[in-house]
KOLPA-646843 format. One record per residue: residue number from 1; residue in three letters; z, y, x of N, C-alpha, C in turn. Coordinates in steps of 0.1 Angstrom, whole numbers, plus 5000, padded with zeros to 4 digits. Layout:
REM residues N
num:residu:nz:ny:nx:caz:cay:cax:cz:cy:cx
NUM:Ala:Z:Y:X:Z:Y:X:Z:Y:X
...
This chain:
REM residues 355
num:residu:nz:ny:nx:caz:cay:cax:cz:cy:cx
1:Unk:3656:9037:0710:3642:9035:0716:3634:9027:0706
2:Unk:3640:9016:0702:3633:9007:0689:3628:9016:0681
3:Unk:3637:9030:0675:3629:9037:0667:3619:9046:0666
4:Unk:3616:9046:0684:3603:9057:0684:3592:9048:0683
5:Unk:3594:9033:0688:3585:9026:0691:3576:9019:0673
6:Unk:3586:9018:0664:3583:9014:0650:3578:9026:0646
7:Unk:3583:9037:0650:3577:9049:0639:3556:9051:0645
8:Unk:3558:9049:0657:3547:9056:0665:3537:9043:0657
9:Unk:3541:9026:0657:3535:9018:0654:3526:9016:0641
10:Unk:3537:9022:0631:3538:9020:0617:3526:9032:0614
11:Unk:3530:9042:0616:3522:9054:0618:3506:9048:0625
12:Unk:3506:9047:0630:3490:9043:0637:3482:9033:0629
13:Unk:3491:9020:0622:3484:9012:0618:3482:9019:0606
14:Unk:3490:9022:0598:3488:9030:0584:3474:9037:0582
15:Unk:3476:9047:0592:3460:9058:0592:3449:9053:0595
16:Unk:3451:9043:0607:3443:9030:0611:3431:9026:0597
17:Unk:3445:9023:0590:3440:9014:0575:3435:9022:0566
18:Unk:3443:9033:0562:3444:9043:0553:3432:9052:0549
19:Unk:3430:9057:0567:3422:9066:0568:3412:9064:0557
20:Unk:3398:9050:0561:3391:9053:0553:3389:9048:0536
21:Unk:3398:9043:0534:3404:9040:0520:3404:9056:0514
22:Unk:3409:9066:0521:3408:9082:0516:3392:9085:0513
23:Unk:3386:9083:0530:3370:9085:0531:3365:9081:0519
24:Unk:3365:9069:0514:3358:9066:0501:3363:9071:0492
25:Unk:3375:9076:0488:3383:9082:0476:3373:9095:0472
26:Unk:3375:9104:0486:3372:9119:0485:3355:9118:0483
27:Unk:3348:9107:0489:3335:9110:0488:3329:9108:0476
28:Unk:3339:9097:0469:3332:9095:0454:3334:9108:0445
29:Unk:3348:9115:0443:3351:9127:0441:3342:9135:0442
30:Unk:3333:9133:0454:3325:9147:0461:3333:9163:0470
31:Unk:3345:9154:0473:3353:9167:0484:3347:9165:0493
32:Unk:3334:9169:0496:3333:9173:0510:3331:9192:0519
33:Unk:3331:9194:0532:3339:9202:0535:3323:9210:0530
34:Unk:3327:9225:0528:3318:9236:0535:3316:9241:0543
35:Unk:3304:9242:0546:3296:9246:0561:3290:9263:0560
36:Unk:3297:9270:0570:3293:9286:0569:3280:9282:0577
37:Unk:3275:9291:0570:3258:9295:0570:3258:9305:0586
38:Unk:3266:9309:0589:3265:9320:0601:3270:9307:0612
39:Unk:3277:9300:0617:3279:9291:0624:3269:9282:0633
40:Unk:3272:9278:0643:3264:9266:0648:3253:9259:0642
41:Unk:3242:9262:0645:3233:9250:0639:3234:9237:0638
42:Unk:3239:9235:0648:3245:9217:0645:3258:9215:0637
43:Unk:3259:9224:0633:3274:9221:0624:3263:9215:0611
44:Unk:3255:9221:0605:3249:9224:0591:3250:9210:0583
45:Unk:3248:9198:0596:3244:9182:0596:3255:9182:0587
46:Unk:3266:9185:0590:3284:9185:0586:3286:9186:0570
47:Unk:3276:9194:0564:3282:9197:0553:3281:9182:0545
48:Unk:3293:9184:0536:3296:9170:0524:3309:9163:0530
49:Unk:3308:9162:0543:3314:9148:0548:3327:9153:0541
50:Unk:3334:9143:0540:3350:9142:0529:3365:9154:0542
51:Unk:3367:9159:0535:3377:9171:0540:3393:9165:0538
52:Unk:3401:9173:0536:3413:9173:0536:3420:9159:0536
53:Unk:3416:9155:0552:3419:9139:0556:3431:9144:0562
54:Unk:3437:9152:0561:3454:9156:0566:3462:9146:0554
55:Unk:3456:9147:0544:3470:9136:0538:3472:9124:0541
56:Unk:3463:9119:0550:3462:9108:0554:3476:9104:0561
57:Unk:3472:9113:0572:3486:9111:0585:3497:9121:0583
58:Unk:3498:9131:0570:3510:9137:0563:3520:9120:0559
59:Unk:3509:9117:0553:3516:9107:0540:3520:9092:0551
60:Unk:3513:9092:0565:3516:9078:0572:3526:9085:0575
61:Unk:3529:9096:0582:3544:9098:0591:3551:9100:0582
62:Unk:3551:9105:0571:3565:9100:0562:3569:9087:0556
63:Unk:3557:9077:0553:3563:9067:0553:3570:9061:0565
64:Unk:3559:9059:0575:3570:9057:0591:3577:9059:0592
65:Unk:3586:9072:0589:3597:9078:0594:3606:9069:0584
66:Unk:3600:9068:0573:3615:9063:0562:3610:9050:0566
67:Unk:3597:9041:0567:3603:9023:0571:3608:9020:0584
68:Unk:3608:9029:0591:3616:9030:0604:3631:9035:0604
69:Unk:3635:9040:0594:3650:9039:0589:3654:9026:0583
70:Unk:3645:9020:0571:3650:9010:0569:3651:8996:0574
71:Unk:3641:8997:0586:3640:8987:0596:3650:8989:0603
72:Unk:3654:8994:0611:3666:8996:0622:3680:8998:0615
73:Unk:3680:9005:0601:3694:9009:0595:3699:9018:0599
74:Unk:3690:9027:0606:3697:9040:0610:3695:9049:0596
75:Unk:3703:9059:0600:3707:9072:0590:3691:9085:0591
76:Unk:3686:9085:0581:3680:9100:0583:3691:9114:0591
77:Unk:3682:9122:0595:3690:9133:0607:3685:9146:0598
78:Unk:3695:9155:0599:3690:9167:0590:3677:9173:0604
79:Unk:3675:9179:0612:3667:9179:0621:3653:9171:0618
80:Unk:3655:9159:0617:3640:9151:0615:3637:9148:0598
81:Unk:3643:9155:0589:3638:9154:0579:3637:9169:0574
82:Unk:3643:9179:0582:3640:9198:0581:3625:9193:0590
83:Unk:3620:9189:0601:3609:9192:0608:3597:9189:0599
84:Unk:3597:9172:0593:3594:9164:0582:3588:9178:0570
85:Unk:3597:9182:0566:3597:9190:0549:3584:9205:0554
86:Unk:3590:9209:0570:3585:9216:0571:3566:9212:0570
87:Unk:3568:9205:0580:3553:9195:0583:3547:9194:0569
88:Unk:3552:9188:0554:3544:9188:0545:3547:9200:0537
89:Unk:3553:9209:0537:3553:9219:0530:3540:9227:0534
90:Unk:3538:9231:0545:3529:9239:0548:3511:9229:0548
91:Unk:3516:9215:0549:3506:9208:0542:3498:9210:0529
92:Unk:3513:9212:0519:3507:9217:0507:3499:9226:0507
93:Unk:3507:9237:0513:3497:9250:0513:3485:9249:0514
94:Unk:3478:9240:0526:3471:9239:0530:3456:9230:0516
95:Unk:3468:9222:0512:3459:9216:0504:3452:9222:0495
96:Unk:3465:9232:0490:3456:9240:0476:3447:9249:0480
97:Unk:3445:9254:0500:3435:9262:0500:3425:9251:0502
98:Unk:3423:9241:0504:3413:9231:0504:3406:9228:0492
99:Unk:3414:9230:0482:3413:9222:0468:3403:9232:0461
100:Unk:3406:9246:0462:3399:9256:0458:3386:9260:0465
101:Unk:3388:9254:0479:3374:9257:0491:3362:9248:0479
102:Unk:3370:9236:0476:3358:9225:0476:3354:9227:0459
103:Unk:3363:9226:0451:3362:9229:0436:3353:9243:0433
104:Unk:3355:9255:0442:3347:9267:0442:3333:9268:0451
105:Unk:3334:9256:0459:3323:9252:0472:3320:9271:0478
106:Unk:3336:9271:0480:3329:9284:0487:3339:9280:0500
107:Unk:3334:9290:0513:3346:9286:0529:3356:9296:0529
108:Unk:3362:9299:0518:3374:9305:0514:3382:9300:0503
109:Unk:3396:9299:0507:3398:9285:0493:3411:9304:0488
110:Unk:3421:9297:0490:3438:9304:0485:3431:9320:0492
111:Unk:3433:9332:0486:3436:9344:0484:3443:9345:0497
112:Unk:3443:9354:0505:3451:9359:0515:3462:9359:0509
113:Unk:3468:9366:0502:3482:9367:0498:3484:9361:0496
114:Unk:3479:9349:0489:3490:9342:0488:3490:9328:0490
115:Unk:3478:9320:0497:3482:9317:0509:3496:9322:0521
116:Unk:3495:9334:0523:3506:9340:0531:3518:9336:0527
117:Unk:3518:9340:0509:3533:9338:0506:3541:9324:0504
118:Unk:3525:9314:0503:3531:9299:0506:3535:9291:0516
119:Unk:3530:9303:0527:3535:9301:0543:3549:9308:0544
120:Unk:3549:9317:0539:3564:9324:0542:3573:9317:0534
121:Unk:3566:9313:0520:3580:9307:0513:3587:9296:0522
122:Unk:3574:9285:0524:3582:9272:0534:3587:9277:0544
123:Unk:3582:9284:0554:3588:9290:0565:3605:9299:0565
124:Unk:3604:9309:0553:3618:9311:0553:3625:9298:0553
125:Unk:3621:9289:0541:3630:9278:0533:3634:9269:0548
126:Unk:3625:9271:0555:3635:9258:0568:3642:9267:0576
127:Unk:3636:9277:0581:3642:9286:0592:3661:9290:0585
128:Unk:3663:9291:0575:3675:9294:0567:3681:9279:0568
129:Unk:3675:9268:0565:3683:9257:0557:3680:9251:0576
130:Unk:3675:9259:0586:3676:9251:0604:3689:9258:0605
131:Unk:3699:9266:0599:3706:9272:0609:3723:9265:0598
132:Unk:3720:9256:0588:3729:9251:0582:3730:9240:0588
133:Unk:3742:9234:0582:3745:9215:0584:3750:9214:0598
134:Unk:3758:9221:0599:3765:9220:0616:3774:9204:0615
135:Unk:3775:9201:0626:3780:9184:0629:3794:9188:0632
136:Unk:3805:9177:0633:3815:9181:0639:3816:9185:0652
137:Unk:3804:9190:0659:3805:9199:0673:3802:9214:0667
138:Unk:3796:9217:0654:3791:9229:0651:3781:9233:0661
139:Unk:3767:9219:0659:3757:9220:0664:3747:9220:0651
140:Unk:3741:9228:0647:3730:9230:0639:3716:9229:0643
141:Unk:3710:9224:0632:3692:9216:0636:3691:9224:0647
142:Unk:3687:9242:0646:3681:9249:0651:3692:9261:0660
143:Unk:3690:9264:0666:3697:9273:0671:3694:9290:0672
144:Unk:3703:9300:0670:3701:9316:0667:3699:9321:0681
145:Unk:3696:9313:0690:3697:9316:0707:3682:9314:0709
146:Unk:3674:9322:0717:3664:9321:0723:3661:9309:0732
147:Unk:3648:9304:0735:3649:9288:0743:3637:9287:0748
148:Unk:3637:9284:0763:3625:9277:0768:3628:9261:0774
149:Unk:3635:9256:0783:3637:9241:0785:3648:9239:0779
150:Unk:3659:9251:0773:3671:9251:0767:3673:9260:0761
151:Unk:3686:9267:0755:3689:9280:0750:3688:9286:0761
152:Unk:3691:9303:0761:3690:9310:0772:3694:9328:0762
153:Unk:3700:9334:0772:3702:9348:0767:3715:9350:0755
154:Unk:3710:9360:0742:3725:9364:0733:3716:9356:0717
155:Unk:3729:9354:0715:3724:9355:0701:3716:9364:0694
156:Unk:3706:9360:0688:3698:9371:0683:3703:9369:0665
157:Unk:3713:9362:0657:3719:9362:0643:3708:9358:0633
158:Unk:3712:9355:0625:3707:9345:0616:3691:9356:0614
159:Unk:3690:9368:0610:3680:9374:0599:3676:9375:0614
160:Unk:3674:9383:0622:3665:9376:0637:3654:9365:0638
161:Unk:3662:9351:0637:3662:9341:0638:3649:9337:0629
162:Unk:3656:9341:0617:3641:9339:0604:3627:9344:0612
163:Unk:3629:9357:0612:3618:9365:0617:3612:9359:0630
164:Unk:3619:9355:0634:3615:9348:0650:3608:9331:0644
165:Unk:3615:9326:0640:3611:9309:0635:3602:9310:0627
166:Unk:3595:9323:0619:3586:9327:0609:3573:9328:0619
167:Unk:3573:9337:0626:3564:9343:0637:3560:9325:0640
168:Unk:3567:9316:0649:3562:9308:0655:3554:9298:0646
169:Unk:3562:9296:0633:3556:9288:0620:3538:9293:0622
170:Unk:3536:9302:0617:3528:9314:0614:3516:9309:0626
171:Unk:3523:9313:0640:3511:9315:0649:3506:9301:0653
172:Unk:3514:9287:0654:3512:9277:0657:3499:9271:0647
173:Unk:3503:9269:0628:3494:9266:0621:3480:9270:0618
174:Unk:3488:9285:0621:3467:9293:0621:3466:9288:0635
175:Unk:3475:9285:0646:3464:9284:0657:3456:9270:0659
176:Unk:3465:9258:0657:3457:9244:0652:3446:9245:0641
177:Unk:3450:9257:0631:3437:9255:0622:3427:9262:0629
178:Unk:3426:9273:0636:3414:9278:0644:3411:9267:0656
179:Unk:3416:9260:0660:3412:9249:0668:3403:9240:0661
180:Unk:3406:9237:0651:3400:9224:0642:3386:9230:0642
181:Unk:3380:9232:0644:3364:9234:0642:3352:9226:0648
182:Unk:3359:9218:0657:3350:9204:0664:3356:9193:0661
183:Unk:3347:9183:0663:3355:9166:0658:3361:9163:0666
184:Unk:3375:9164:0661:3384:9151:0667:3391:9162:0677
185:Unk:3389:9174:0678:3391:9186:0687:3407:9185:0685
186:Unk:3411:9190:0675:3426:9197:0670:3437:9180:0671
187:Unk:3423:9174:0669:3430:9160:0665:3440:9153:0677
188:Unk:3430:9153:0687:3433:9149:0700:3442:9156:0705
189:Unk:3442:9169:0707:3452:9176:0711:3464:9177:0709
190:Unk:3462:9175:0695:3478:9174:0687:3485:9162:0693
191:Unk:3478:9146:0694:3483:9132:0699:3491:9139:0712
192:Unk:3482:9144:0723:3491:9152:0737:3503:9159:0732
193:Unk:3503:9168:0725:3519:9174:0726:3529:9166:0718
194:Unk:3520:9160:0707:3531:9151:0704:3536:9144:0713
195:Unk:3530:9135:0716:3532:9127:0728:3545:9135:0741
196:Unk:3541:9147:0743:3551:9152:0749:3565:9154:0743
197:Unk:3563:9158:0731:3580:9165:0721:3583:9144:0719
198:Unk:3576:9136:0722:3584:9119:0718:3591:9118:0737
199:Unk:3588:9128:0743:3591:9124:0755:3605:9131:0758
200:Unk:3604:9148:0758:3612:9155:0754:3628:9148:0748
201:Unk:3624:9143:0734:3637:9141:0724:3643:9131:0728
202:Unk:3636:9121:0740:3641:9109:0744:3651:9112:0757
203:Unk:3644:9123:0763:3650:9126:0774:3662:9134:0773
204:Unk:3663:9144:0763:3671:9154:0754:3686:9141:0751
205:Unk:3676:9129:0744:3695:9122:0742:3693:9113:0752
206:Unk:3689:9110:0760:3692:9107:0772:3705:9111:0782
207:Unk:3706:9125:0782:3711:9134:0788:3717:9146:0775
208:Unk:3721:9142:0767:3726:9147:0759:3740:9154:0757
209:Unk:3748:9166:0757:3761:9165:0762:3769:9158:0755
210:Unk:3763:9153:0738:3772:9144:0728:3775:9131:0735
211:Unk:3763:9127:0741:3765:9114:0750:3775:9112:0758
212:Unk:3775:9130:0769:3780:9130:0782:3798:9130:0778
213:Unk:3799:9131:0767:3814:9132:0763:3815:9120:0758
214:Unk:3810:9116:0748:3815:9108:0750:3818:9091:0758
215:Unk:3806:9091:0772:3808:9083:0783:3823:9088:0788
216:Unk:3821:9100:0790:3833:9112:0798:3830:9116:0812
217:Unk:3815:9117:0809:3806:9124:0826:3804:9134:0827
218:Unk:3812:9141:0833:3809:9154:0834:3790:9157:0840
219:Unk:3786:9163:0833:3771:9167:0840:3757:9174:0830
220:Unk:3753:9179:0840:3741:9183:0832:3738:9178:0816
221:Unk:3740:9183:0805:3733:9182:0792:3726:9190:0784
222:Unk:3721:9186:0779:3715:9193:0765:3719:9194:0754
223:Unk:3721:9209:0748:3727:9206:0735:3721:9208:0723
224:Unk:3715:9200:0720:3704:9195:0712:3710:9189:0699
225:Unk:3707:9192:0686:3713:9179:0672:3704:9168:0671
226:Unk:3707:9158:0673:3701:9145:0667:3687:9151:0680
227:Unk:3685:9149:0690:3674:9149:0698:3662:9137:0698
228:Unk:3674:9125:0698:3667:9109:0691:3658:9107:0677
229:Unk:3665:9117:0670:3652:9114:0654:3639:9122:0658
230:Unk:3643:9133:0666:3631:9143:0667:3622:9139:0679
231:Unk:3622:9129:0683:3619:9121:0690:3605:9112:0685
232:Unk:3616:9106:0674:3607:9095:0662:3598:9101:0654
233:Unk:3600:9115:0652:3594:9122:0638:3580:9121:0652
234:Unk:3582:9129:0661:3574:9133:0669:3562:9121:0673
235:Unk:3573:9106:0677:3562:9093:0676:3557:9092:0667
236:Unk:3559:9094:0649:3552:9089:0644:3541:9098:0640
237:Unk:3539:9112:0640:3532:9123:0644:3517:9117:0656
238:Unk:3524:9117:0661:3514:9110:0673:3510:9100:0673
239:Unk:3515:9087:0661:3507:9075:0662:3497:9078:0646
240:Unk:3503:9089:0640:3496:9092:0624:3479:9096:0631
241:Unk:3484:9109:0643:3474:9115:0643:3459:9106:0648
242:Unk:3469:9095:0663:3459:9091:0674:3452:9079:0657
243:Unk:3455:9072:0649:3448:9064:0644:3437:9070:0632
244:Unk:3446:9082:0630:3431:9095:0623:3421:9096:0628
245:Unk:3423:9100:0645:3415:9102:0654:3402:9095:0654
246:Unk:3405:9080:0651:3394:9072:0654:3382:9073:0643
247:Unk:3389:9080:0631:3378:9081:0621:3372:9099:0622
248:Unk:3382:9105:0631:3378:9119:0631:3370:9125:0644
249:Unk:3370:9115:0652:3360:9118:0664:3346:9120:0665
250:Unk:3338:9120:0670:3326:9124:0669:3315:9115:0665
251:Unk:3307:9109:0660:3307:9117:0648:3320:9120:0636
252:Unk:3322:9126:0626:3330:9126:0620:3330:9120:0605
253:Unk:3338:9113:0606:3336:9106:0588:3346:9112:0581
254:Unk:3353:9120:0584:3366:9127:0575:3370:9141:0584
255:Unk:3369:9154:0580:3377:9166:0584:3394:9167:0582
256:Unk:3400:9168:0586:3415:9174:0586:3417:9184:0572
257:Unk:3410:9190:0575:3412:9206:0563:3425:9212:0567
258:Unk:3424:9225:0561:3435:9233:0562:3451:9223:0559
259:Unk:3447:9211:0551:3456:9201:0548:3465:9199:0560
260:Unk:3454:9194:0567:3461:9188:0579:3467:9200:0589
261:Unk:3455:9209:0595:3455:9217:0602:3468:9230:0600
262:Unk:3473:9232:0592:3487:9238:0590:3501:9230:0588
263:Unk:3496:9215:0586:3507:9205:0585:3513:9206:0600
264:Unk:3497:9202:0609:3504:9199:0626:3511:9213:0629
265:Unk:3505:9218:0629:3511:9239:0634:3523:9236:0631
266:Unk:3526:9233:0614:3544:9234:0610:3548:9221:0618
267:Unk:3547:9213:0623:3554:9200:0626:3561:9207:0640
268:Unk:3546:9214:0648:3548:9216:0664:3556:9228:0666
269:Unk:3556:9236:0653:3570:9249:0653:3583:9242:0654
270:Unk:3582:9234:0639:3597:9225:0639:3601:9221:0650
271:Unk:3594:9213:0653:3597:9207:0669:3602:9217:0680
272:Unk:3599:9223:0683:3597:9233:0691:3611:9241:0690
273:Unk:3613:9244:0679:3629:9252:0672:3639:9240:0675
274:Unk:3637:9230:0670:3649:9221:0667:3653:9211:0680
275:Unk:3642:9216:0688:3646:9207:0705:3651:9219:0714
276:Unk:3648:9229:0710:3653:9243:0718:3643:9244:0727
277:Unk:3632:9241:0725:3618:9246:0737:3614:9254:0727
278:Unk:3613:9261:0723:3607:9275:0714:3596:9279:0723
279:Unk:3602:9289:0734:3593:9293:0744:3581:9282:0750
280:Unk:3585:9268:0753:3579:9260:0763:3563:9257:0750
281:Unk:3569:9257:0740:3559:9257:0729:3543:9257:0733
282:Unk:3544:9274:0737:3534:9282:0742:3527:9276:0754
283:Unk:3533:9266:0757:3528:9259:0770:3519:9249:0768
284:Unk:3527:9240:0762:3522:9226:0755:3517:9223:0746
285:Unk:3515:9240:0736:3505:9238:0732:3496:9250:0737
286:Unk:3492:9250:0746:3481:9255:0755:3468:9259:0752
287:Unk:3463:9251:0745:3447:9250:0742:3452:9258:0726
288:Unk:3463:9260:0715:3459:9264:0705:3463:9276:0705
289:Unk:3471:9281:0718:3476:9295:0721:3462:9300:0729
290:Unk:3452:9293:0738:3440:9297:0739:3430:9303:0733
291:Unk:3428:9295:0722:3420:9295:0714:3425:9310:0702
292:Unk:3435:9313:0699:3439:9319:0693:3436:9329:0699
293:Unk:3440:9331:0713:3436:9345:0718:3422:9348:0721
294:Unk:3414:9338:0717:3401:9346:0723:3397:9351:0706
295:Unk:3405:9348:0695:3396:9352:0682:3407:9367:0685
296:Unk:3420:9368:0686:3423:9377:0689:3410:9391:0697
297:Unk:3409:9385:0707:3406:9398:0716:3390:9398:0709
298:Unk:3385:9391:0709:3366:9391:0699:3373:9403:0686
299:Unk:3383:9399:0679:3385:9410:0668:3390:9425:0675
300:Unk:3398:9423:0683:3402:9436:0689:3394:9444:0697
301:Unk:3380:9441:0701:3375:9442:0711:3362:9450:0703
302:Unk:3357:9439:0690:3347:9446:0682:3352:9459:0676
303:Unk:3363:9460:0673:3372:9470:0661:3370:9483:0670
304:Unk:3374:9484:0686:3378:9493:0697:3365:9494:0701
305:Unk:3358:9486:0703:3339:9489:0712:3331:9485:0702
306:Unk:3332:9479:0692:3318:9477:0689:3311:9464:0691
307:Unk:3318:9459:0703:3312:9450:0712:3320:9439:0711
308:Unk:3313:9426:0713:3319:9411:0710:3323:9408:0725
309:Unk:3334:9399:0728:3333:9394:0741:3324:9383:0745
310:Unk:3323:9375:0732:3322:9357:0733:3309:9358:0722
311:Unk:3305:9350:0723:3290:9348:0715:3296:9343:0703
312:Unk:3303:9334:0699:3315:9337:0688:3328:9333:0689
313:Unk:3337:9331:0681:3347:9328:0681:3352:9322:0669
314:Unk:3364:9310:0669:3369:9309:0679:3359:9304:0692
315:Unk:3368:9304:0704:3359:9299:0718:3353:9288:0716
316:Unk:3359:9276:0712:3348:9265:0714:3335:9264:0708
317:Unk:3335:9279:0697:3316:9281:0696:3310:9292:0702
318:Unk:3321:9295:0711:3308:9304:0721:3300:9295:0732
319:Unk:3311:9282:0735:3303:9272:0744:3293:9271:0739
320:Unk:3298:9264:0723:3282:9255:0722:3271:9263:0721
321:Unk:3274:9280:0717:3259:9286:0718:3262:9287:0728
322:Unk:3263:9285:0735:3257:9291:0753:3251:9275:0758
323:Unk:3250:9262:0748:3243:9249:0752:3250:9239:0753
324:Unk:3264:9244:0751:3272:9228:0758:3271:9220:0746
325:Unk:3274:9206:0744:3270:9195:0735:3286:9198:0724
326:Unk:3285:9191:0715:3302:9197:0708:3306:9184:0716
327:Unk:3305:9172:0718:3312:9162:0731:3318:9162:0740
328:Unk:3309:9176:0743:3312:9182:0758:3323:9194:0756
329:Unk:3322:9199:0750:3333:9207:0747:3346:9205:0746
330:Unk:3346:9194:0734:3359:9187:0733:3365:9181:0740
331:Unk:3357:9172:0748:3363:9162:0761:3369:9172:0772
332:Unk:3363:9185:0778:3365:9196:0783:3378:9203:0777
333:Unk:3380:9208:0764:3393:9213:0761:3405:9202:0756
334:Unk:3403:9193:0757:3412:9180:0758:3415:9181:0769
335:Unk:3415:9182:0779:3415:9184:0796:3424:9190:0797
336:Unk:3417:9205:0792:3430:9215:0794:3442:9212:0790
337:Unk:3437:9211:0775:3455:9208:0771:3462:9200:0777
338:Unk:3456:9187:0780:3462:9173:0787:3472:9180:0798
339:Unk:3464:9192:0807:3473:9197:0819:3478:9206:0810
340:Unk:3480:9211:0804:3492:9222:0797:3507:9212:0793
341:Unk:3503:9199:0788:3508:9191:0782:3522:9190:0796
342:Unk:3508:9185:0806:3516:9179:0821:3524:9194:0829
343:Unk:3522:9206:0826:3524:9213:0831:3539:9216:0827
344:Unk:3537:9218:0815:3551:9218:0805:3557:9211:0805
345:Unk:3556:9200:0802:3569:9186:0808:3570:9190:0823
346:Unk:3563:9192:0834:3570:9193:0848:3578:9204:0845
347:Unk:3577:9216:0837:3589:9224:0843:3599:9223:0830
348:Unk:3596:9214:0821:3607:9209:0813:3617:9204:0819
349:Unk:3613:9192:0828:3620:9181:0839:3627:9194:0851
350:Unk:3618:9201:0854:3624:9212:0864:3636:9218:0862
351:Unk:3635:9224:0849:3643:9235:0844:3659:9226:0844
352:Unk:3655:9211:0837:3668:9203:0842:3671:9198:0849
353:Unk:3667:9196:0863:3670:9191:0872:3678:9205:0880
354:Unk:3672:9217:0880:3682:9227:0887:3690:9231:0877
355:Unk:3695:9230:0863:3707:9235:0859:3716:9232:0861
């Protein structure tokens, strides 16, 4: 428990401090973000302000995670340093399409391809190295079994598995990065599910069946690796992000960038695979499985009719052309997710209480 509490702490004050120590770095530099000309009129105010403020709260949750090992003397967990590697790997990616957005001042940084293949490479590289390092129970980070509050159904075998843990990598990071388009939007939302997967991992070794053996209780468990680190990774995630937040809310003195915005996506897959809620994912993160579908169906919809559904997309700019304030939007789809968040932990709690 001490160690969700130091990670969440350490993490908050860092970004707290950090944050704008960056803000001045990047603004002397001149990284600030680009602003599409076809977008919201009130975005336009936006252009310059300092972008790829993801390394901010990349770089606090990894130090947290490691002064929170050396404070308590606990062991790093292959689980919370595979979730970890994933989170800044796909950070990188992220960076170098940032680094090219701002250096080329165009709203296209990395090449489709290969952007893609910097996503695929991290993505195989954990999904392979989640299904190694079995414990003496021959429990591994990640499991080849399908999962919504636990495993469920057949083995689907390792090359399955990739293709499955790829897909989620994939849809979760573009979907946080299509959320990020308002201040403090992606930001806040992320703090909720974190917040949920620190609840999750506590409850997970709580009720752990490594625990339940060795008390010698027969009962209800989870069979979960290291549930406790993925717990911490997840507090310090959530205390990186909520002390970003304060510099990334409205108005905005720093953007996330693709930096950030593919870091959380990879953190909330990891999580997701390595706690065995795979499925519940799609729950808790609610608002970025939303959001994704409405640029989905606006593309499938013009391609097949012609015809747009939403004034644009993603959704949160069809609000604001239809008049809503970007304040109002955000505080509104923070709502949602908050209950996606609460929805998904109740039938987390459900799902174990009747097995």
């Amino acid at each position: 428990m001490n160690q969700i509490l130091f990670a969440g702490a350490i993490a908050l004050c860092l970004t707290l401090i950090g944050t704008p120590l960056l803000i001045k770095l990047l603004a002397r530099k001149g990284y600030g973000q680009y602003i599409r000309d076809d977008g919201p009129r009130g975005h336009h105010g936006k252009r310059g302000t300092p972008t790829m403020g993801g390394i901010a709260f990349i770089l606090a949750t990894l130090i947290a995670y490691v002064m929170t090992k050396v404070i308590t003397g606990e062991d790093p967990t292959y689980p919370g340093v595979l979730v970890l590697f994933l989170m800044a790997g796909m950070g990188l990616v992220g960076f170098l399409d940032d680094y090219i957005k701002i250096v080329k001042q165009r709203s296209l940084g990395l090449r489709a391809g290969a952007k893609m293949f910097g996503q695929l490479l991290v993505g195989v590289a954990f999904a392979v190295l989640a299904i190694q390092f079995a414990d003496d129970r021959g429990q591994t980070p990640a499991s080849t079994k399908l999962s919504f509050v636990t495993d469920f159904g057949w083995t689907i075998g390792p090359v399955l598995f990739v293709v499955w843990a790829l897909f989620m990598i994939l849809a979760m990071s573009n979907g946080v990065n299509l959320t990020d388009g308002l201040d403090g939007l992606a930001t806040g939302a992320s703090v909720m599910v974190f917040g949920g997967y620190t609840f999750i991992g506590l409850w997970q070794y709580q009720n752990s069946c490594a625990q339940a053996m060795l008390l010698r209780e027969p009962a209800t468990c989870f069979e979960v690796r290291d549930p406790l680190d993925l717990a911490v990774v997840a507090s310090a995630l959530m205390g990186a992000c909520f002390g970003f937040l304060w510099w990334n809310t409205s108005p905005a003195k720093i953007f996330m960038g693709d930096t950030g915005s593919l870091a959380l996506g990879g953190a909330l897959a990891g999580l997701a695979i390595c706690s065995r809620t795979e499925l519940l994912l799609a729950l808790l993160g609610g608002l970025f499985v939303l959001i994704t579908l409405s640029v989905v169906l606006q593309v499938g919809s013009f391609k097949l009719t012609g015809k747009r559904i939403f004034r644009m997309a993603p959704l949160q700019h069809h609000f604001e052309l239809k008049g809503w304030s970007e304040v109002l939007v955000v505080v509104r789809f923070w709502t949602i997710q908050g209950v996606c968040v609460i929805v998904g932990l109740g039938l987390f709690y459900a799902g174990w209480a009747v097995s």
